[in-house]
PQR file of N, CA, C, O and H, with PARSE charges and radii, in Angstrom:
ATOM      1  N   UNK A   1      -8.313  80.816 -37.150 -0.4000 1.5000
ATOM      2  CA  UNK A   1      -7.999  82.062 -36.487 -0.0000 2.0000
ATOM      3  C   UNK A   1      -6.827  82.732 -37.211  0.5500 1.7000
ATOM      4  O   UNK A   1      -5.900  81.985 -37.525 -0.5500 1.4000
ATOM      5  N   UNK A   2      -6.742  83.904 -37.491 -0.4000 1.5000
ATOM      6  CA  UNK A   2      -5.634  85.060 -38.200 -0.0000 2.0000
ATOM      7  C   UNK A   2      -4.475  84.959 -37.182  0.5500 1.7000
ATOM      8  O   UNK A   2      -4.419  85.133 -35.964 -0.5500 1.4000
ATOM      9  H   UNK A   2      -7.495  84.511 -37.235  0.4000 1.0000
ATOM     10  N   UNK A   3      -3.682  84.656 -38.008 -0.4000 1.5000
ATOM     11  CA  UNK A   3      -2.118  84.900 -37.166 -0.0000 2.0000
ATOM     12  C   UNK A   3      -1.738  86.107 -36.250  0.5500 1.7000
ATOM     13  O   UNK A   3      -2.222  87.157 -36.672 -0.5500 1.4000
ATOM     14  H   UNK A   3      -3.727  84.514 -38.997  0.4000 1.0000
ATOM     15  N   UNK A   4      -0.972  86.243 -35.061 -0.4000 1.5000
ATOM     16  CA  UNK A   4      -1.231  87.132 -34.259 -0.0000 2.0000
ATOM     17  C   UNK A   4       0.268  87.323 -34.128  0.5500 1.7000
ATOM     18  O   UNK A   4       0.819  86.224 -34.069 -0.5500 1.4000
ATOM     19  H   UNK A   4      -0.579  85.390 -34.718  0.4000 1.0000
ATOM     20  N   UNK A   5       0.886  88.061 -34.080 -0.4000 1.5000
ATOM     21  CA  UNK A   5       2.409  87.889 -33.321 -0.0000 2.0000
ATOM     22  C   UNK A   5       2.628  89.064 -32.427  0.5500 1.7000
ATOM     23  O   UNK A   5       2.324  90.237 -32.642 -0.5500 1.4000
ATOM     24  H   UNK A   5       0.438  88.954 -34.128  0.4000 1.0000
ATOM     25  N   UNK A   6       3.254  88.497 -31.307 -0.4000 1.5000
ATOM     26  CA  UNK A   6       3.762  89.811 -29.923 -0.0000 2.0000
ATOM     27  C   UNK A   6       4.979  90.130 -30.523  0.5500 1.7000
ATOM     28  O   UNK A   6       5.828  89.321 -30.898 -0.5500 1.4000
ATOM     29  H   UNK A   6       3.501  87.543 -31.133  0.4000 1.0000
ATOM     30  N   UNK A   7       5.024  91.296 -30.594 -0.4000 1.5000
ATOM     31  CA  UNK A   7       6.157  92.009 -30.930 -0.0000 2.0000
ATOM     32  C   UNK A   7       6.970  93.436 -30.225  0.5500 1.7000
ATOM     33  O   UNK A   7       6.508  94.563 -30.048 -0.5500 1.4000
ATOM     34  H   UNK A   7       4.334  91.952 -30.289  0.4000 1.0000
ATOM     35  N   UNK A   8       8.197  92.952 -29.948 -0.4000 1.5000
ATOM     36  CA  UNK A   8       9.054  94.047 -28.749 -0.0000 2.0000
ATOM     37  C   UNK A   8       9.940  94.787 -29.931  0.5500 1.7000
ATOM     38  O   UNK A   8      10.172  94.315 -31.044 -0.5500 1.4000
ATOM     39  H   UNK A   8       8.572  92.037 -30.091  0.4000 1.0000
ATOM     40  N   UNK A   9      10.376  96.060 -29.417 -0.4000 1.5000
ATOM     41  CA  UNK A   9      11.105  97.085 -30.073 -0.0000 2.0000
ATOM     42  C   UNK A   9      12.611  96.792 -28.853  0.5500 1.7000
ATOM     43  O   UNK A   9      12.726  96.732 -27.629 -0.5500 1.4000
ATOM     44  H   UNK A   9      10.188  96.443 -28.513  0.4000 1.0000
ATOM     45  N   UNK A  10      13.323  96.702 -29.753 -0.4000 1.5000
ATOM     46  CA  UNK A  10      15.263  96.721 -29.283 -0.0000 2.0000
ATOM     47  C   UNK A  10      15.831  98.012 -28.969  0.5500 1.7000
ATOM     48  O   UNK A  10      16.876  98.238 -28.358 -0.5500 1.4000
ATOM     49  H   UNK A  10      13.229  96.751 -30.748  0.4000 1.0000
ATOM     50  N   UNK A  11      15.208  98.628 -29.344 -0.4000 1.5000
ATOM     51  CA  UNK A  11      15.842 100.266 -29.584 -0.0000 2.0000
ATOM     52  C   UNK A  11      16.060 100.700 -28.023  0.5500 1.7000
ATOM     53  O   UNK A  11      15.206 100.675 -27.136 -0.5500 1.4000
ATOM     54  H   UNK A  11      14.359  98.445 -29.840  0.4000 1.0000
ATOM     55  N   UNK A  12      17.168 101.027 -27.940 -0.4000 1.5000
ATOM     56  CA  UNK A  12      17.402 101.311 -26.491 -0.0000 2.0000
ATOM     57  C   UNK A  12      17.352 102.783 -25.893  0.5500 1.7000
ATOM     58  O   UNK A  12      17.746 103.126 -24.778 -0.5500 1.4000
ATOM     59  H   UNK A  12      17.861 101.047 -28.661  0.4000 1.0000
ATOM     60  N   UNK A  13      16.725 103.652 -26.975 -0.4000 1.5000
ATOM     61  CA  UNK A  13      15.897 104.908 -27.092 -0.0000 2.0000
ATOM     62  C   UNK A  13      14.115 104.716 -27.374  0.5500 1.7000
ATOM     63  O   UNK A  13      13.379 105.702 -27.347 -0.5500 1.4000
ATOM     64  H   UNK A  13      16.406 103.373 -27.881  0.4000 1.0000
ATOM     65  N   UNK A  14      13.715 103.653 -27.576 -0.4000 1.5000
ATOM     66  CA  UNK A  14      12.558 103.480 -27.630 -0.0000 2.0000
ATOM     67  C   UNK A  14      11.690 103.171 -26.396  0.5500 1.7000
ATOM     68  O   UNK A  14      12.009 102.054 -25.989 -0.5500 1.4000
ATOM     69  H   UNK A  14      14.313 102.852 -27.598  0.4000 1.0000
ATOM     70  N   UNK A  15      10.681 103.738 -25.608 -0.4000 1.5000
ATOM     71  CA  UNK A  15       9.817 103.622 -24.765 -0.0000 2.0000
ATOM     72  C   UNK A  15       8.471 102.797 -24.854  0.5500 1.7000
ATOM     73  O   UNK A  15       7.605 102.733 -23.982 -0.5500 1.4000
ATOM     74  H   UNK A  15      10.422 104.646 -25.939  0.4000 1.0000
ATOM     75  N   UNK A  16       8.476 102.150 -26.149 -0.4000 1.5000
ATOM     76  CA  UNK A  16       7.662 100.799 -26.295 -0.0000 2.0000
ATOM     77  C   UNK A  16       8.037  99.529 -25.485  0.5500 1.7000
ATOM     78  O   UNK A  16       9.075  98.929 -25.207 -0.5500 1.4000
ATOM     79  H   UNK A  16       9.180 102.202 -26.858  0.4000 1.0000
ATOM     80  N   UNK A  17       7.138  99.440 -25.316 -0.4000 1.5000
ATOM     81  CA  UNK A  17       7.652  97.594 -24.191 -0.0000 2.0000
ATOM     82  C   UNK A  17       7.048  96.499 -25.438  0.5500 1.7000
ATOM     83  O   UNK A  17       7.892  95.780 -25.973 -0.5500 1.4000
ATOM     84  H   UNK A  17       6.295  99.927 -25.542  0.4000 1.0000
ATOM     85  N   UNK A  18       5.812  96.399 -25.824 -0.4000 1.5000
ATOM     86  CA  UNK A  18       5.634  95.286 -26.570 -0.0000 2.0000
ATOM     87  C   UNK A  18       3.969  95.846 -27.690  0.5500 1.7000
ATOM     88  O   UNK A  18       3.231  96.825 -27.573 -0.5500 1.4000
ATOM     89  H   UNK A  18       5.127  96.983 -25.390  0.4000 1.0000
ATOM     90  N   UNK A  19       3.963  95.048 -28.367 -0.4000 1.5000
ATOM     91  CA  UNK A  19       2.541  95.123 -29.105 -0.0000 2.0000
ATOM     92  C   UNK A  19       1.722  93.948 -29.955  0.5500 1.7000
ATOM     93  O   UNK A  19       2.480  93.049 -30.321 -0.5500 1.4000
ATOM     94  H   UNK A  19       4.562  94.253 -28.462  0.4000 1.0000
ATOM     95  N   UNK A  20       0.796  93.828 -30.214 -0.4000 1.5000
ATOM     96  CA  UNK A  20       0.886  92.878 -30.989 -0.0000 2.0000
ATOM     97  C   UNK A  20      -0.087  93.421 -32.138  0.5500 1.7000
ATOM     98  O   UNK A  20      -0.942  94.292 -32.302 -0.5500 1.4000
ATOM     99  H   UNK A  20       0.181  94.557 -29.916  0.4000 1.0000
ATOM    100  N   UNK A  21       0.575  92.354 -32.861 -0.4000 1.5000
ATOM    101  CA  UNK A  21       0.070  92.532 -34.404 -0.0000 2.0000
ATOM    102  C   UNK A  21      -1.071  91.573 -34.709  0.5500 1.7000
ATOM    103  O   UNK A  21      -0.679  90.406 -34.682 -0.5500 1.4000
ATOM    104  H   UNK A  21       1.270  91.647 -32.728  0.4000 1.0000
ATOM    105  N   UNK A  22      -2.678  91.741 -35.061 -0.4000 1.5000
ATOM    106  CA  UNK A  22      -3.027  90.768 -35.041 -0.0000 2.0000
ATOM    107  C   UNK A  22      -3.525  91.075 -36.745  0.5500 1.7000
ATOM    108  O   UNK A  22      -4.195  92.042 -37.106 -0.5500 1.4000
ATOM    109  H   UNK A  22      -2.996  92.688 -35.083  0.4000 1.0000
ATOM    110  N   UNK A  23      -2.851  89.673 -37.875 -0.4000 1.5000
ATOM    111  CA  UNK A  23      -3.545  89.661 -39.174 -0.0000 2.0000
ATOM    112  C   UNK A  23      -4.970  89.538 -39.612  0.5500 1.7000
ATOM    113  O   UNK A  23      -5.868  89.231 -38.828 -0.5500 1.4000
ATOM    114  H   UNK A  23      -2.307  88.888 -37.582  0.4000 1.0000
ATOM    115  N   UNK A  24      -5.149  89.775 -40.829 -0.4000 1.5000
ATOM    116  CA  UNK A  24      -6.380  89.004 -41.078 -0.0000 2.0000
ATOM    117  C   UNK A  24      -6.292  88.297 -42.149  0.5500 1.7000
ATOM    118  O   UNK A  24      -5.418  88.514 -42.989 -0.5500 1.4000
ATOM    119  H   UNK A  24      -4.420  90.024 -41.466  0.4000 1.0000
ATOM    120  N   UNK A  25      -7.438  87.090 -42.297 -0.4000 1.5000
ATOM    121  CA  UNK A  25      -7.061  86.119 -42.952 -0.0000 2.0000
ATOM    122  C   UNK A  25      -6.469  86.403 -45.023  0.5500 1.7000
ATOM    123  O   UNK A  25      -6.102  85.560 -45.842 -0.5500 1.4000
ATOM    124  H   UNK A  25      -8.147  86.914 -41.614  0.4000 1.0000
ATOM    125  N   UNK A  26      -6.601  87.590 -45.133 -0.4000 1.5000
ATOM    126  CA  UNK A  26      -5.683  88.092 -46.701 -0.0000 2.0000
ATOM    127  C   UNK A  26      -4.435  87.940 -46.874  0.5500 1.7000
ATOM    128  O   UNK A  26      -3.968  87.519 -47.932 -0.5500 1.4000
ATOM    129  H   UNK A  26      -6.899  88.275 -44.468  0.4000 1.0000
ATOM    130  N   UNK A  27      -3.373  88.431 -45.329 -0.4000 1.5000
ATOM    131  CA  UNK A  27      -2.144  88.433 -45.024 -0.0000 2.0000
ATOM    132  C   UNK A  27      -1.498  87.628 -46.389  0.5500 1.7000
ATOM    133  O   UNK A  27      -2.147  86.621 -46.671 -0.5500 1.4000
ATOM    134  H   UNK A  27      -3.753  88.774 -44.469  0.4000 1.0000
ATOM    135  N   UNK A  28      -0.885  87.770 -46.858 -0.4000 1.5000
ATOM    136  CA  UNK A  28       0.237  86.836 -47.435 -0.0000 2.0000
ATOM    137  C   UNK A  28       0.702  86.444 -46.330  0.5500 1.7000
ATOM    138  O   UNK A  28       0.700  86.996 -45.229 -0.5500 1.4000
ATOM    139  H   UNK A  28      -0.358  88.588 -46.628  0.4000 1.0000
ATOM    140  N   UNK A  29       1.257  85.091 -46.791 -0.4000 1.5000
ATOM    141  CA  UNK A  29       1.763  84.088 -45.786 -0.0000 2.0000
ATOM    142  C   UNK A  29       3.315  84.121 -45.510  0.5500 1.7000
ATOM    143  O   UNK A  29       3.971  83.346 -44.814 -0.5500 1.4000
ATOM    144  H   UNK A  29       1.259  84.642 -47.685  0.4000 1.0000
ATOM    145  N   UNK A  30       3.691  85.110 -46.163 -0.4000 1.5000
ATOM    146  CA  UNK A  30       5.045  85.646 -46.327 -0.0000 2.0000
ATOM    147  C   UNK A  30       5.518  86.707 -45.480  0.5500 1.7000
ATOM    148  O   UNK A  30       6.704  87.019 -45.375 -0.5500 1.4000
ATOM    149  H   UNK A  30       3.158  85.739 -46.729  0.4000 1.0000
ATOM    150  N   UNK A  31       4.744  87.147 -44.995 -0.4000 1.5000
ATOM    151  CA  UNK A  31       4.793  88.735 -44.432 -0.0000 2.0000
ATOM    152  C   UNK A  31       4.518  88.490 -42.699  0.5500 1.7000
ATOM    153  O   UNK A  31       3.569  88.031 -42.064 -0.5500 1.4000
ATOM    154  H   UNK A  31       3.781  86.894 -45.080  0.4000 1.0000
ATOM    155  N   UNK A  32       6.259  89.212 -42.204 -0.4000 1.5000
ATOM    156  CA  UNK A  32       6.620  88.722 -41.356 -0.0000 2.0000
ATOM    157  C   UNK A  32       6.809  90.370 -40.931  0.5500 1.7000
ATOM    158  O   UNK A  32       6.502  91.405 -41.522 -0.5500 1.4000
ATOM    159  H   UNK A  32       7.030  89.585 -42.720  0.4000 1.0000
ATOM    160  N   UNK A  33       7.646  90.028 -39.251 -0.4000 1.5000
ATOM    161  CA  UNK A  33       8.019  91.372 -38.656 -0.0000 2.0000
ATOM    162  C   UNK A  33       8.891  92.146 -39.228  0.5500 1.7000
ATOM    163  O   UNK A  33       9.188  93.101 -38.510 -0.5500 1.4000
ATOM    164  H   UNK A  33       7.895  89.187 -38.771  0.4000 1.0000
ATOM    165  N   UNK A  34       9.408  92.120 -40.208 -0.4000 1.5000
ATOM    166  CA  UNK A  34      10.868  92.755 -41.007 -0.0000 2.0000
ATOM    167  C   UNK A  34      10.041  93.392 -41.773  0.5500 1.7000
ATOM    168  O   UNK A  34      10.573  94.328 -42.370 -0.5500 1.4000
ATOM    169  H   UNK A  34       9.166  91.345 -40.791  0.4000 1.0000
ATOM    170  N   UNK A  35       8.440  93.167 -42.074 -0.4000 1.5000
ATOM    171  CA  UNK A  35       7.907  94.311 -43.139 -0.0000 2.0000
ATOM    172  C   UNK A  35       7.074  95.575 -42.415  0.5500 1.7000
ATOM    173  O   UNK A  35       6.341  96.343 -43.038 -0.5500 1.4000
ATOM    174  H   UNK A  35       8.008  92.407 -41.589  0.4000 1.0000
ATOM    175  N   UNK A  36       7.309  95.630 -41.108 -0.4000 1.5000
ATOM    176  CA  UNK A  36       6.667  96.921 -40.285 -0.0000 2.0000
ATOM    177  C   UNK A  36       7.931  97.636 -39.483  0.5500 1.7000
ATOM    178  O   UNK A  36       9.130  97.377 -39.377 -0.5500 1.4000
ATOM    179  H   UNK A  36       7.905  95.006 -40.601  0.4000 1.0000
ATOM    180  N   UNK A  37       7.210  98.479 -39.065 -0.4000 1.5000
ATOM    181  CA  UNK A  37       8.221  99.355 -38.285 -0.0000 2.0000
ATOM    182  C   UNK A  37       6.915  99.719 -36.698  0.5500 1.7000
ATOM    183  O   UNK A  37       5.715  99.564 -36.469 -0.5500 1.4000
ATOM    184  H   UNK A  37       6.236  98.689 -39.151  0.4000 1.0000
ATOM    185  N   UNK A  38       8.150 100.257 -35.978 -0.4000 1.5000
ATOM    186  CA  UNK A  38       7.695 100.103 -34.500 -0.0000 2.0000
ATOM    187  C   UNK A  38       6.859 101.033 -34.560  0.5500 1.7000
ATOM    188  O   UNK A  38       7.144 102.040 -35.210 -0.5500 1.4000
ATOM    189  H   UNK A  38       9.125 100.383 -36.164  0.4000 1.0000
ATOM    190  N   UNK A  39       5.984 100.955 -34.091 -0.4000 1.5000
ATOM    191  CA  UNK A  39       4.722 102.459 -34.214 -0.0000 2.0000
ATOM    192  C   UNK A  39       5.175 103.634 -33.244  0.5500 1.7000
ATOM    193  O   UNK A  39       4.477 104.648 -33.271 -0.5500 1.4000
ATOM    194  H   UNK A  39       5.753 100.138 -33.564  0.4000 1.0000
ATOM    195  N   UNK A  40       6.073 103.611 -32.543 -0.4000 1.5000
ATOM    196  CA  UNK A  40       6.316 104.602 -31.380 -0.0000 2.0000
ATOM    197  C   UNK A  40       7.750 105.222 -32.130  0.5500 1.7000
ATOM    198  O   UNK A  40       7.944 106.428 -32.278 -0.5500 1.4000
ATOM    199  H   UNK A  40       6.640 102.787 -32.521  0.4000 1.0000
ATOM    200  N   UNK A  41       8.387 104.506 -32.422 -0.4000 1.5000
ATOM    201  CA  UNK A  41       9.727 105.217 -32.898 -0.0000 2.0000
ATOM    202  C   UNK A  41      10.201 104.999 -34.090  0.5500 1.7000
ATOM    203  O   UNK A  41      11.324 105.374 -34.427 -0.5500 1.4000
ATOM    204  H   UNK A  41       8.230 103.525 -32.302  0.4000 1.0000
ATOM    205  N   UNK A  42       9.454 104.415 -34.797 -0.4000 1.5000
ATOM    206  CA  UNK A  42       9.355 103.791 -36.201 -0.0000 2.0000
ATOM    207  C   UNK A  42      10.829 103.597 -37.203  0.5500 1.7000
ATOM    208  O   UNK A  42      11.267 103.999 -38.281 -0.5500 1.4000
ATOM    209  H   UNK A  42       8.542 104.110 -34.523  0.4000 1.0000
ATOM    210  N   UNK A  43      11.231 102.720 -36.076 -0.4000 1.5000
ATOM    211  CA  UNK A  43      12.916 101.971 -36.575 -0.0000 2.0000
ATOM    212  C   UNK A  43      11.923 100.644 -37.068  0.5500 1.7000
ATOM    213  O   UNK A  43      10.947 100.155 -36.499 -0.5500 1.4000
ATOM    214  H   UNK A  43      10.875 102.394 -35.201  0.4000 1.0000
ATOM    215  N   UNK A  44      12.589 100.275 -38.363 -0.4000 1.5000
ATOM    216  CA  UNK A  44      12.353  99.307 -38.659 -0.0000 2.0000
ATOM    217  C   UNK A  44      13.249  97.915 -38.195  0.5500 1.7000
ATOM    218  O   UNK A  44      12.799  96.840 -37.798 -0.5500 1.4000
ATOM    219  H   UNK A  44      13.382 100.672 -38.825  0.4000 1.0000
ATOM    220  N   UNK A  45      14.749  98.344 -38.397 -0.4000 1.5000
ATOM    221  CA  UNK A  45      15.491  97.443 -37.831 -0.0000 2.0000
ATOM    222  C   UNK A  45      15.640  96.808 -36.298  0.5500 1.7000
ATOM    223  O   UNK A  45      16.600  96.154 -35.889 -0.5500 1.4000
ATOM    224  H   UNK A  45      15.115  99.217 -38.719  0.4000 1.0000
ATOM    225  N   UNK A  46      14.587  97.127 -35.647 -0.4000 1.5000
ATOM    226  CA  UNK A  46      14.773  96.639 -34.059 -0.0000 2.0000
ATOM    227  C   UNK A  46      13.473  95.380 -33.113  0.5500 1.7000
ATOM    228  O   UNK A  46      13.249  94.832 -32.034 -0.5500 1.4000
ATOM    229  H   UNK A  46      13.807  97.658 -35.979  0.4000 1.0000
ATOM    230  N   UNK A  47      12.903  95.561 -34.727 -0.4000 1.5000
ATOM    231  CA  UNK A  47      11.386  94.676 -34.178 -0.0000 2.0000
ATOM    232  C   UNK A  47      12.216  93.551 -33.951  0.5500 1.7000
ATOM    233  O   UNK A  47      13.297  93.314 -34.489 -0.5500 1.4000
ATOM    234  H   UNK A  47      13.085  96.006 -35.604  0.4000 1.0000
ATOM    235  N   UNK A  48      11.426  92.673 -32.846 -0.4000 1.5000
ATOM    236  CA  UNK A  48      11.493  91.224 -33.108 -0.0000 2.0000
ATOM    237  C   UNK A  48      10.557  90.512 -32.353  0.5500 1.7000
ATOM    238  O   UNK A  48       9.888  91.040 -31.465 -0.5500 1.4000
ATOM    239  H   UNK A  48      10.547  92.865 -32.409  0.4000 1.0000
ATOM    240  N   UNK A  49      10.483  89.338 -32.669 -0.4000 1.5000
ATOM    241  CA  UNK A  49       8.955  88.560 -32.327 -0.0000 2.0000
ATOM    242  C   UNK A  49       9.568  87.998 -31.265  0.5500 1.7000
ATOM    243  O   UNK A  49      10.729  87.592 -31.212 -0.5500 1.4000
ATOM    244  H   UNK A  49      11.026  88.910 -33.391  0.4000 1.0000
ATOM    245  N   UNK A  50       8.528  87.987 -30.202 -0.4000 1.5000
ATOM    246  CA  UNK A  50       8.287  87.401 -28.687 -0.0000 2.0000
ATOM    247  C   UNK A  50       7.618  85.958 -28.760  0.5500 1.7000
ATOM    248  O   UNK A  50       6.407  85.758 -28.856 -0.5500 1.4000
ATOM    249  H   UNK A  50       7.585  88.317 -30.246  0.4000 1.0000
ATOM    250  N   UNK A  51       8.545  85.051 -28.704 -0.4000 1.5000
ATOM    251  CA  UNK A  51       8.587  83.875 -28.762 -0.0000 2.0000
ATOM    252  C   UNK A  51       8.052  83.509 -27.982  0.5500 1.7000
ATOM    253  O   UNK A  51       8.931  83.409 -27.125 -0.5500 1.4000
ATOM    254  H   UNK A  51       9.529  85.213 -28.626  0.4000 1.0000
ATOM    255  N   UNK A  52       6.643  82.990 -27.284 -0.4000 1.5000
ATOM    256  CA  UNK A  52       6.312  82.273 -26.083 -0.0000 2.0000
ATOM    257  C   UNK A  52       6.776  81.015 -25.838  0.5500 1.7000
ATOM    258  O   UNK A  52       6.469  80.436 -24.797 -0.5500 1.4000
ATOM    259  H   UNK A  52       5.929  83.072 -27.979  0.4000 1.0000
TER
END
């Protein structure tokens, strides 16, 4: 199964609650939340992964 990660925006001007990212199996195995930006307010610096 392709790696999936839930991901929340910090931005305390941002009206996103959460999203997830789901890969497919090409992904580099390297490529983490620090290489996207939030789709609603598109800060890059505020992603971070929702740890279950």
């Amino acid at each position: 199964m392709p790696a999936t990660l839930e991901v929340k925006c910090t931005s305390s001007e941002c009206e996103l609650d959460m999203f997830e990212m789901h890969y497919t199996y090409d992904m580099p195995d390297d490529v983490g939340v620090e290489d996207f930006a939030c789709p609603y307010c598109r800060e890059t610096e505020t992603l971070e992964v929702i740890e279950l």
